[in-house]
N, CA, C and O atoms as a MOPAC input file, in Angstrom:
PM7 MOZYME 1SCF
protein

 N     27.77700 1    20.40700 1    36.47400 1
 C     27.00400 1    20.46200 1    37.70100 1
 C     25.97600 1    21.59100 1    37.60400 1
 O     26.17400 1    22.44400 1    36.73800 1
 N     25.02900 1    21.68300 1    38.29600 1
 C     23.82300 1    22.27000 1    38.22500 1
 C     24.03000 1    23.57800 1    38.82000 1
 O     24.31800 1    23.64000 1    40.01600 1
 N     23.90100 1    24.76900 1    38.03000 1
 C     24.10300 1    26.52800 1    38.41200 1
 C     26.07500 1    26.48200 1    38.95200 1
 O     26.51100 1    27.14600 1    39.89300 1
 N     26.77500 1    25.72300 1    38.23800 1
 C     28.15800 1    25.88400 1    38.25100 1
 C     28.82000 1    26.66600 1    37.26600 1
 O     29.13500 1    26.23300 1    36.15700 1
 N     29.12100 1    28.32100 1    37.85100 1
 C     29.23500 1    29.25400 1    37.20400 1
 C     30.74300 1    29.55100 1    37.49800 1
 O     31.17100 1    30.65800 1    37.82600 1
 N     31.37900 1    28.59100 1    37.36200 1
 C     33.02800 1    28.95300 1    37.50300 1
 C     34.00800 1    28.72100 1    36.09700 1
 O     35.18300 1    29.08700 1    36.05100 1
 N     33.32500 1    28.07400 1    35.02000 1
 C     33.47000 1    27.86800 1    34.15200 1
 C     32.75000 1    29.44300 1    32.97800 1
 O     33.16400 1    29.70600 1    31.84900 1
 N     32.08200 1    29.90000 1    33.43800 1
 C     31.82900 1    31.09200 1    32.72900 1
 C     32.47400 1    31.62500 1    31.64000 1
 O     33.65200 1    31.51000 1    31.98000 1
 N     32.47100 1    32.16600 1    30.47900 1
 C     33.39900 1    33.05400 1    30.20700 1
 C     33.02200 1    34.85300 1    30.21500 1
 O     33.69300 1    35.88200 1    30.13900 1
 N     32.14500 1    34.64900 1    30.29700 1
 C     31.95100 1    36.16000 1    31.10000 1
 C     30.72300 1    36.54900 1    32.06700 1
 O     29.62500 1    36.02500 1    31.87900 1
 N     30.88200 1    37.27800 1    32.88200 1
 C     29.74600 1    37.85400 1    33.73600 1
 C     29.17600 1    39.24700 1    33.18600 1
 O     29.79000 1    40.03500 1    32.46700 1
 N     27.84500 1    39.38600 1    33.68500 1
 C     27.21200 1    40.64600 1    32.75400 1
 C     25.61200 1    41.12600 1    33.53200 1
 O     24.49500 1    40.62900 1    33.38400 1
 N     26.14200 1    42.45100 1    34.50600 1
 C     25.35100 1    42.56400 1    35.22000 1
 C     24.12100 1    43.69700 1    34.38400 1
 O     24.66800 1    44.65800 1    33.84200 1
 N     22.73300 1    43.65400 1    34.26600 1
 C     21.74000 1    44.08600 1    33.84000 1
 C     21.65400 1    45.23200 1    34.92700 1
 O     21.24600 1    44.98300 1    36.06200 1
 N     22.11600 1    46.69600 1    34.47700 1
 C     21.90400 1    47.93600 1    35.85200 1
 C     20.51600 1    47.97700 1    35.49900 1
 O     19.87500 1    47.55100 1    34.53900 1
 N     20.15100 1    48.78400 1    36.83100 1
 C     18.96800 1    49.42400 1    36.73400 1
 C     17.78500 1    48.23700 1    37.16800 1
 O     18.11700 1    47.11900 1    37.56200 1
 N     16.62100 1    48.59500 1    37.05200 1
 C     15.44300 1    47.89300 1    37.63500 1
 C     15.22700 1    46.79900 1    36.87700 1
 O     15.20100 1    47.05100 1    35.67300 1
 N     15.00400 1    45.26800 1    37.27900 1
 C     14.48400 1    44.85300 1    36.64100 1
 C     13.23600 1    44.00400 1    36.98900 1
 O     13.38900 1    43.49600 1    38.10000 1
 N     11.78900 1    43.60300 1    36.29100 1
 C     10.39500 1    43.12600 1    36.84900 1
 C     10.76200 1    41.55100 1    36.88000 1
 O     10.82000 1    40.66900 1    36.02300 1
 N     11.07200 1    41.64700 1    38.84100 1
 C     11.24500 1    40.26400 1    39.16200 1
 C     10.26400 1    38.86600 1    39.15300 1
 O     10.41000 1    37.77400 1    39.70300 1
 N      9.31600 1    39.35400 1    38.37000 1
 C      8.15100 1    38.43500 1    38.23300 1
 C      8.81700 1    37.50400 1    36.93900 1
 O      8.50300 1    36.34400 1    36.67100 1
 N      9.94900 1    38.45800 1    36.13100 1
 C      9.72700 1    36.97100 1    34.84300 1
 C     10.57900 1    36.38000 1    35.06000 1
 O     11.42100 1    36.80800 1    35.84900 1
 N     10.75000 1    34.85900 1    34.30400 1
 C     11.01300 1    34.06400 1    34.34700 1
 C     12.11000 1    33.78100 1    33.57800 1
 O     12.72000 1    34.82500 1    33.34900 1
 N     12.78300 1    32.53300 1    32.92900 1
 C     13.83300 1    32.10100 1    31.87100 1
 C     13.34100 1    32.86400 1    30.90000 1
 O     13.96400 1    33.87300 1    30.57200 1
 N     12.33900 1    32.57500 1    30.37400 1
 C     12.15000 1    33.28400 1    28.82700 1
 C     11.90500 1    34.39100 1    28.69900 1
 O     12.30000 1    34.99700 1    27.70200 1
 N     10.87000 1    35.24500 1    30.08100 1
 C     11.22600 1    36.72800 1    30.05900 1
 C     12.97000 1    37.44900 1    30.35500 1
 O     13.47400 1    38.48200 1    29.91500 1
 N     13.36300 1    36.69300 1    31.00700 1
 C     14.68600 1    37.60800 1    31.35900 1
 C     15.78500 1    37.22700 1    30.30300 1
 O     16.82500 1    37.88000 1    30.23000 1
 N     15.44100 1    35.79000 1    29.21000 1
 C     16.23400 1    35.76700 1    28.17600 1
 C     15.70600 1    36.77400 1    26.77100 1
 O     16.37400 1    37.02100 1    25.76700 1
 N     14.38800 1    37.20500 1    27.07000 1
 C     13.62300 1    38.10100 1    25.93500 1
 C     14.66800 1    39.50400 1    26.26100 1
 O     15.36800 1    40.03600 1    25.40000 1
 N     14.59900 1    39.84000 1    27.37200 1
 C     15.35100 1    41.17900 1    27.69700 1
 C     16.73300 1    40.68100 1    27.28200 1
 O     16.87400 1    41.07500 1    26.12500 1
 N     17.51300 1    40.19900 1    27.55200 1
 C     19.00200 1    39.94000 1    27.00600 1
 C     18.81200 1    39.98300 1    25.58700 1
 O     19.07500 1    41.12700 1    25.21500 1
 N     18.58800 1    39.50200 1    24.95300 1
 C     18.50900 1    39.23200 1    23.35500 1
 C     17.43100 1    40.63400 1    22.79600 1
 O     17.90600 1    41.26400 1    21.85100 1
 N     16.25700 1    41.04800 1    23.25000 1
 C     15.31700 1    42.33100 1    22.69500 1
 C     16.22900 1    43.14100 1    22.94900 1
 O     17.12900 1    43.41500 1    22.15500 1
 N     16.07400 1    43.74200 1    24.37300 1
 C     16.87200 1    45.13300 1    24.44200 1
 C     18.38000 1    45.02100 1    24.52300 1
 O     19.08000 1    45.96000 1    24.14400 1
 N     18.70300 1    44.33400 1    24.82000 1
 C     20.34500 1    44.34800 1    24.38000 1
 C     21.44400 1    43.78800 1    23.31100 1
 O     22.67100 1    43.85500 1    23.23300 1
 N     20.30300 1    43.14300 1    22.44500 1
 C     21.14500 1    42.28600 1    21.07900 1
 C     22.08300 1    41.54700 1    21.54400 1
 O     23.14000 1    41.52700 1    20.91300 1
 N     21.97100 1    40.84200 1    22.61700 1
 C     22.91700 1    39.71500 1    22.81200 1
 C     22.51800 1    38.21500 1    23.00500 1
 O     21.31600 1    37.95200 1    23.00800 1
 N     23.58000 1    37.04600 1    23.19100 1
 C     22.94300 1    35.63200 1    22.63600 1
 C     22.54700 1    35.46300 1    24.37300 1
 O     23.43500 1    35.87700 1    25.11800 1
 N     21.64700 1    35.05200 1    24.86200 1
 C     21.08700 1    34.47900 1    26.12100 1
 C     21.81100 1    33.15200 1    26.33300 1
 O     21.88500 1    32.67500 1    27.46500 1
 N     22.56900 1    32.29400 1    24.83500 1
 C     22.83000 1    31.07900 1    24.97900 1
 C     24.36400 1    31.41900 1    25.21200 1
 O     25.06300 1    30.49500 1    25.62800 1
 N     24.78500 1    32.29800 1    25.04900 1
 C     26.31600 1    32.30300 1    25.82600 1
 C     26.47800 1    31.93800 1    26.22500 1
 O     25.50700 1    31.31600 1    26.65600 1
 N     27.96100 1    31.50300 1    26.95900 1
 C     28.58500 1    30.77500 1    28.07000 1
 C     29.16500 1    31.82600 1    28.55800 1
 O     30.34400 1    32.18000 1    28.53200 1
 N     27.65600 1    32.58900 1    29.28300 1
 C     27.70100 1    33.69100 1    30.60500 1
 C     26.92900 1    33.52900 1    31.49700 1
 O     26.06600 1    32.65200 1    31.54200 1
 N     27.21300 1    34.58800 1    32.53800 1
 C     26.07700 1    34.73400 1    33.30800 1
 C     25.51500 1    35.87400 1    33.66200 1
 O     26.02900 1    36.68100 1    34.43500 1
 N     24.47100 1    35.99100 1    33.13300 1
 C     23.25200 1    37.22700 1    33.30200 1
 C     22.61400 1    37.59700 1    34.29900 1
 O     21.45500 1    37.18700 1    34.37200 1
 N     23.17100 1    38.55000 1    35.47800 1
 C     22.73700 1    39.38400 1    36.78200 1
 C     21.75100 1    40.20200 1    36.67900 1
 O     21.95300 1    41.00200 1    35.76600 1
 N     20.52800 1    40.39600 1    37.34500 1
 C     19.21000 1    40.97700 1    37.15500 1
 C     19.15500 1    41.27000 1    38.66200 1
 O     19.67500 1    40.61300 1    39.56400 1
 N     18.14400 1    42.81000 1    38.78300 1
 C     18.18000 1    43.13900 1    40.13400 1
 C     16.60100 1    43.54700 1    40.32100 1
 O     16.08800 1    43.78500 1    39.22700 1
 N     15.78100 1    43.67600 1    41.33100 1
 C     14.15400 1    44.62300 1    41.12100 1
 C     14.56400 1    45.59700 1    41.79700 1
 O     15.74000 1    45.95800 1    41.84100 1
 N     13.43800 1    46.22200 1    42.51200 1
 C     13.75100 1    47.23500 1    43.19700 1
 C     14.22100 1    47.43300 1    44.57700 1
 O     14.89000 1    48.32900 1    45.09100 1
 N     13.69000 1    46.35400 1    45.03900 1
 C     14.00500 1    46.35100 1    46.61400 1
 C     15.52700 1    46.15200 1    46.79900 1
 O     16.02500 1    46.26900 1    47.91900 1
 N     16.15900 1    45.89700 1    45.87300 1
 C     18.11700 1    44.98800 1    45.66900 1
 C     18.32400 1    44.68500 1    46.99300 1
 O     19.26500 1    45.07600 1    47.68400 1
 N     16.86600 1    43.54600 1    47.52100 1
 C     17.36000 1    42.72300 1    48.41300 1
 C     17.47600 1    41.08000 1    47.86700 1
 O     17.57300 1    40.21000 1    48.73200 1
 N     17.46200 1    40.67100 1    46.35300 1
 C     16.72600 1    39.80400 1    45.87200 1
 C     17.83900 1    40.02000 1    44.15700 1
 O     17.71100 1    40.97900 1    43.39500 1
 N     18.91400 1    38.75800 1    43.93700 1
 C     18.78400 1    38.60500 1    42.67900 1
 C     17.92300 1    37.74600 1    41.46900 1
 O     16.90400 1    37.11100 1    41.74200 1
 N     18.55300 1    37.83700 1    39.95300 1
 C     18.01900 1    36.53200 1    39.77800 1
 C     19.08400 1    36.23100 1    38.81200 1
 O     19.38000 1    37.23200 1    38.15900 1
 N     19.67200 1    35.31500 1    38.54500 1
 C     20.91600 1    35.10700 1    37.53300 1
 C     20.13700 1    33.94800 1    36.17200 1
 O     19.09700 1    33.29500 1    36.25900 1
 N     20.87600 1    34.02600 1    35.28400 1
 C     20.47300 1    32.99600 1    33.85500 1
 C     21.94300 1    32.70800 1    33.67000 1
 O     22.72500 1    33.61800 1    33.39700 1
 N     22.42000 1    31.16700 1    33.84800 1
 C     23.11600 1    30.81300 1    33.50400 1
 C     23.02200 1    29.11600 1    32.08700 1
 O     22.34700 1    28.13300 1    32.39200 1
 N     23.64600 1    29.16100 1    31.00000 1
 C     23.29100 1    28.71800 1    29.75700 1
 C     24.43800 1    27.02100 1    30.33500 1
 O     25.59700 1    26.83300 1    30.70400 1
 N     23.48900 1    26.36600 1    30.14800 1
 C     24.13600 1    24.57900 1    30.67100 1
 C     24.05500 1    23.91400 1    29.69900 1
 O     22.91400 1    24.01900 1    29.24900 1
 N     24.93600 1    22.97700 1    28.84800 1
 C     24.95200 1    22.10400 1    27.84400 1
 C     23.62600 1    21.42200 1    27.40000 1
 O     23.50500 1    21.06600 1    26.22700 1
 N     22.61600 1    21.22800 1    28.31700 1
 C     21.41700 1    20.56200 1    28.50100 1
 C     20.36200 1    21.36400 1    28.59200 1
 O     19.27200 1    20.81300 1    28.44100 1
 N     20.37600 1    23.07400 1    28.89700 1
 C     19.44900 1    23.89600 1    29.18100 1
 C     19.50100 1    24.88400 1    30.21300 1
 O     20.54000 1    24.81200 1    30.86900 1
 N     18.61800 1    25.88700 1    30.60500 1
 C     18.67200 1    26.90700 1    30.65800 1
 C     18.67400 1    26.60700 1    32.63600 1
 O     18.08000 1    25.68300 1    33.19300 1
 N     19.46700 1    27.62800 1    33.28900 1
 C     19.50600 1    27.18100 1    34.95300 1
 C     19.21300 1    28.97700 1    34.89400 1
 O     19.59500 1    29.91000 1    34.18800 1
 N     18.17700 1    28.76400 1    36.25600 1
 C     17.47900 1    30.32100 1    36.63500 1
 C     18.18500 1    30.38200 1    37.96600 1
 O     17.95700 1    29.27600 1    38.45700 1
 N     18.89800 1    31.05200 1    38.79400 1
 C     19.33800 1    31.15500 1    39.86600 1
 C     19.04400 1    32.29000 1    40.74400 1
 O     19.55900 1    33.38300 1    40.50500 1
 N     18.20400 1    32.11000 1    41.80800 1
 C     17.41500 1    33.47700 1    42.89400 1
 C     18.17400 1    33.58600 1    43.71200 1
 O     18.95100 1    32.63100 1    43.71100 1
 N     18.39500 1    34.39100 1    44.55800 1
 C     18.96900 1    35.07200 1    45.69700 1
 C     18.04600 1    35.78000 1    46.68700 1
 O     18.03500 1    36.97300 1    46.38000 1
 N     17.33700 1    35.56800 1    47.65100 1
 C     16.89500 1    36.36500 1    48.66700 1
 C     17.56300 1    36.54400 1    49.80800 1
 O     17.32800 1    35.82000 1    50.77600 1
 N     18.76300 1    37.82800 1    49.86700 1
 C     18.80700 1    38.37600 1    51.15200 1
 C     17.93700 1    38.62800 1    52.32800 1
 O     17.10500 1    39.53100 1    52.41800 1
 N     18.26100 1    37.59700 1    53.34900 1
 C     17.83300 1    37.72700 1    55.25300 1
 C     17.44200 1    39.82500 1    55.44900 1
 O     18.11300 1    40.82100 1    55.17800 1
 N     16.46000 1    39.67800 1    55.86400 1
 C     16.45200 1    41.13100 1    56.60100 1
 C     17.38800 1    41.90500 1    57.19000 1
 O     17.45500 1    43.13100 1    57.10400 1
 N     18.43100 1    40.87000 1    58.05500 1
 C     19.50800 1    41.37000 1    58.20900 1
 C     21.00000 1    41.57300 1    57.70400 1
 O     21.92000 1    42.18000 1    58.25300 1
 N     20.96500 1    40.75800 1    56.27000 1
 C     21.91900 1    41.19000 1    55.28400 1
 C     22.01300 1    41.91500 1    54.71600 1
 O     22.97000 1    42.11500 1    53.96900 1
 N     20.79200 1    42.77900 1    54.88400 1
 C     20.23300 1    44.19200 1    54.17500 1
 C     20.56600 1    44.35100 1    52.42900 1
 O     19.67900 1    43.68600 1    51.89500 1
 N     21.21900 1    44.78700 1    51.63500 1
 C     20.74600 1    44.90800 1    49.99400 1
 C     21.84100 1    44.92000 1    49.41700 1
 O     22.72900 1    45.35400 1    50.15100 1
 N     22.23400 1    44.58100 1    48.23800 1
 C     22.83300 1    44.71000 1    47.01800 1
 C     23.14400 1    46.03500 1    46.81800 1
 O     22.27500 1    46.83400 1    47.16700 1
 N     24.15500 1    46.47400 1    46.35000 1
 C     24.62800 1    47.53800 1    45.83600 1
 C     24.60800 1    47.75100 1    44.29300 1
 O     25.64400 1    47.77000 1    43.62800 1
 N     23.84800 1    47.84900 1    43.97300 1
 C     23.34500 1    47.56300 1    42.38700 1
 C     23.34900 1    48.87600 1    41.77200 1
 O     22.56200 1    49.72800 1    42.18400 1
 N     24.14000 1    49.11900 1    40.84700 1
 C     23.73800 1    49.96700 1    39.76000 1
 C     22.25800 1    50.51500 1    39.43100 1
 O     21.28400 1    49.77800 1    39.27400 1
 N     22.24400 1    51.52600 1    39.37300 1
 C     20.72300 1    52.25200 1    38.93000 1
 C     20.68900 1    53.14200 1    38.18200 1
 O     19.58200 1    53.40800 1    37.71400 1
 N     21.78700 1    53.91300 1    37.78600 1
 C     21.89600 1    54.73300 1    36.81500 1
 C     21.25800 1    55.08900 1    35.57600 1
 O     20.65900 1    56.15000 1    35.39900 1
 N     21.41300 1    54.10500 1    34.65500 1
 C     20.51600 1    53.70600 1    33.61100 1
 C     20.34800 1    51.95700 1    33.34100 1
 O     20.78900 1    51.16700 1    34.17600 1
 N     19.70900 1    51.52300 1    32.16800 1
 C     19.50200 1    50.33100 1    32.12300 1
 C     19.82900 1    50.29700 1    30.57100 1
 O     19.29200 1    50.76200 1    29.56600 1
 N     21.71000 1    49.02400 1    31.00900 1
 C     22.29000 1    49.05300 1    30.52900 1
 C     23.09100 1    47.58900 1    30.66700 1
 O     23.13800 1    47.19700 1    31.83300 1
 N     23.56800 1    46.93300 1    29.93400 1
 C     24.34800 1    45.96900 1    30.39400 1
 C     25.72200 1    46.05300 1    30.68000 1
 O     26.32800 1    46.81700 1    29.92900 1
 N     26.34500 1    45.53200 1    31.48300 1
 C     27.85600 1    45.54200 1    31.69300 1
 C     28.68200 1    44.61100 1    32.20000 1
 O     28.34900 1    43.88300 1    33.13600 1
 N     29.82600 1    44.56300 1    31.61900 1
 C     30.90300 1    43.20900 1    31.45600 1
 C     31.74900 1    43.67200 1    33.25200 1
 O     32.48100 1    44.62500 1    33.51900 1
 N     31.26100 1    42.58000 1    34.12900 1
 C     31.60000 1    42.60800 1    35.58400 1
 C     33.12300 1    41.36800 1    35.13200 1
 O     33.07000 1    40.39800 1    34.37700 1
 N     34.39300 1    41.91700 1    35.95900 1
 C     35.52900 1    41.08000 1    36.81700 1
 C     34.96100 1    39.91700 1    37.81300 1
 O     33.97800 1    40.06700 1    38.53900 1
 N     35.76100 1    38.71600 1    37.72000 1
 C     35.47400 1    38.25900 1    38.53200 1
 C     35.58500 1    38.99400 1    39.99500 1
 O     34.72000 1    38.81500 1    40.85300 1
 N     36.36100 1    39.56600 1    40.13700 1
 C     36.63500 1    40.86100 1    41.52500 1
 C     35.21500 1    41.22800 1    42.29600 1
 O     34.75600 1    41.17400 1    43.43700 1
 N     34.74100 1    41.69500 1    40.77400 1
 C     33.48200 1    43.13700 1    41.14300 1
 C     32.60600 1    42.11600 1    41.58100 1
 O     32.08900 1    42.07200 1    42.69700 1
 N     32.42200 1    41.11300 1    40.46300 1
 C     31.06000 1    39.96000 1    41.31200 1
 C     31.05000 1    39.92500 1    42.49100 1
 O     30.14800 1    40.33700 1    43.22100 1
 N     32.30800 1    39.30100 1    42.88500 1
 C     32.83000 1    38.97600 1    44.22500 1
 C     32.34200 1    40.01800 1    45.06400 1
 O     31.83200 1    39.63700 1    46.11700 1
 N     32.37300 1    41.08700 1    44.87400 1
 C     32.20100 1    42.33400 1    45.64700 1
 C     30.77300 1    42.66900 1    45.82500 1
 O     30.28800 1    42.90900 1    46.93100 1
 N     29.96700 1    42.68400 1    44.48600 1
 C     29.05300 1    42.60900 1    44.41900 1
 C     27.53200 1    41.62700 1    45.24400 1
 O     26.44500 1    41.96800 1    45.70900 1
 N     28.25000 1    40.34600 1    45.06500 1
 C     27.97500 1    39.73900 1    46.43300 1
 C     28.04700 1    39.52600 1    47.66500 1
 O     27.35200 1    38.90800 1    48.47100 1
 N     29.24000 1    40.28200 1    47.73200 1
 C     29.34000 1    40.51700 1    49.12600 1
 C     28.92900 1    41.67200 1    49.85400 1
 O     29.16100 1    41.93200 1    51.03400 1
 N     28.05500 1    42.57900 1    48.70000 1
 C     27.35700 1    43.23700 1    49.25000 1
 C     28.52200 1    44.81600 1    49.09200 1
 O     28.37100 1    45.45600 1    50.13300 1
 N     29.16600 1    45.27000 1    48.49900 1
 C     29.95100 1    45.83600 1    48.25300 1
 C     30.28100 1    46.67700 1    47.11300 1
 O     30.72400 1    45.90700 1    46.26000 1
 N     30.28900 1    47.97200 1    46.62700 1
 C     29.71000 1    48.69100 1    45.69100 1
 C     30.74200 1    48.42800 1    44.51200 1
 O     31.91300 1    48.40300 1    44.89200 1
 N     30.55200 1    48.24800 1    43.28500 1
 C     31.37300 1    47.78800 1    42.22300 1
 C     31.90500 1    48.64100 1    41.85500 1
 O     33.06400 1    48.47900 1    41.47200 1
 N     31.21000 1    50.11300 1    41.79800 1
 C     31.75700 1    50.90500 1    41.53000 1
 C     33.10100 1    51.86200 1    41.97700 1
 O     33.10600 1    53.08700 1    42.09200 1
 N     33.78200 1    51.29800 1    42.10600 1
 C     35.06300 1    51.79000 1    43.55500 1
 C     36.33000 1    52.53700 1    42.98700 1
 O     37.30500 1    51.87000 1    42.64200 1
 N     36.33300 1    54.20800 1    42.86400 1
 C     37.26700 1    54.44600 1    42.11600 1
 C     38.66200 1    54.31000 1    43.32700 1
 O     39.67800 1    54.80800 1    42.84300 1
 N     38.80100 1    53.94500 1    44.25300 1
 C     39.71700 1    53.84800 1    45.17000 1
 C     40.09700 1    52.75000 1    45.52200 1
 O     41.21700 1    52.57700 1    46.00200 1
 N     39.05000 1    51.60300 1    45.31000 1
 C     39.64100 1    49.82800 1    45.43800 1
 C     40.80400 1    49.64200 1    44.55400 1
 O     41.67500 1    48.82000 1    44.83900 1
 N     40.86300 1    50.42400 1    43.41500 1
 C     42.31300 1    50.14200 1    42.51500 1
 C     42.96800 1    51.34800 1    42.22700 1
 O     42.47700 1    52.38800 1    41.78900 1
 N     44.51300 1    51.01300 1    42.61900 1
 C     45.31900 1    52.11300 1    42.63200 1
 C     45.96700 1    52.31100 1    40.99800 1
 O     46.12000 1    51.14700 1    40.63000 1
 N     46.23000 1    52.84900 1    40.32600 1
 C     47.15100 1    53.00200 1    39.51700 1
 C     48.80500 1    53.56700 1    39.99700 1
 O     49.24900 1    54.44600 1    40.73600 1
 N     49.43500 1    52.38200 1    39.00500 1
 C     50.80200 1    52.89600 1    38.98300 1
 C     51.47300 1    54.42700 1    38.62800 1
 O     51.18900 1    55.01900 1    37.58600 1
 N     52.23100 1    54.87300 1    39.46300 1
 C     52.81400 1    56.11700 1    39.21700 1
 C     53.87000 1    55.95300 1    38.55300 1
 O     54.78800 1    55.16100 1    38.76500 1
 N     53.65300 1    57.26300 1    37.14000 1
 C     54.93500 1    56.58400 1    36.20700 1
 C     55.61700 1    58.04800 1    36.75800 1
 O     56.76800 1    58.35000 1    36.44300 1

């Protein structure tokens, strides 16, 4: 099915800024240039600009390449996106989840560790 990302085998969010003007082949040039990885994976590639009211995802389909946008309502207000540096990173299904829901991934208190 068309942008059916439940089959994934991994998620992989792009921190930091990215120029929401390009397209499939610019945002697969950045996966593969600056990060040495295959664009044709069976992943999905999270991209943010600046405003992180707005994603754009690349997900790889037996048949070809699916571009997937996101524009947050004015009143859903923004993404909690990484900005630190620009870097790629292997997201939980959890953090996505979180991540879309608008919810900071970074959470050293969402998970407890066991007391030995």
């Amino acid at each position: 099915m068309l942008g059916d990302i439940s089959g994934v085998d991994a998620i992989y969010i792009v921190t930091g800024r990215t120029d929401m003007r390009k397209s499939i082949d610019g945002l697969c040039a950045i996966i593969q240039e600056q990060f040495s990885m295959d664009p044709y994976a069976n992943a999905l590639y999270l991209f943010c600009g600046r405003r992180c009211d707005r994603i754009k995802a690349i997900l790889t389909e037996p048949d070809g390449m699916v571009l997937i946008y996101k524009r947050l309502t004015v009143a859903q207000g923004r993404y909690r996106w990484p900005r630190n540096k620009s870097e790629v990173r292997n997201l939980t299904w959890r953090e996505f989840d979180w991540l879309m829901s608008g919810i900071d991934i970074e959470q050293p208190k969402a998970i407890r560790t066991a007391k030995t």
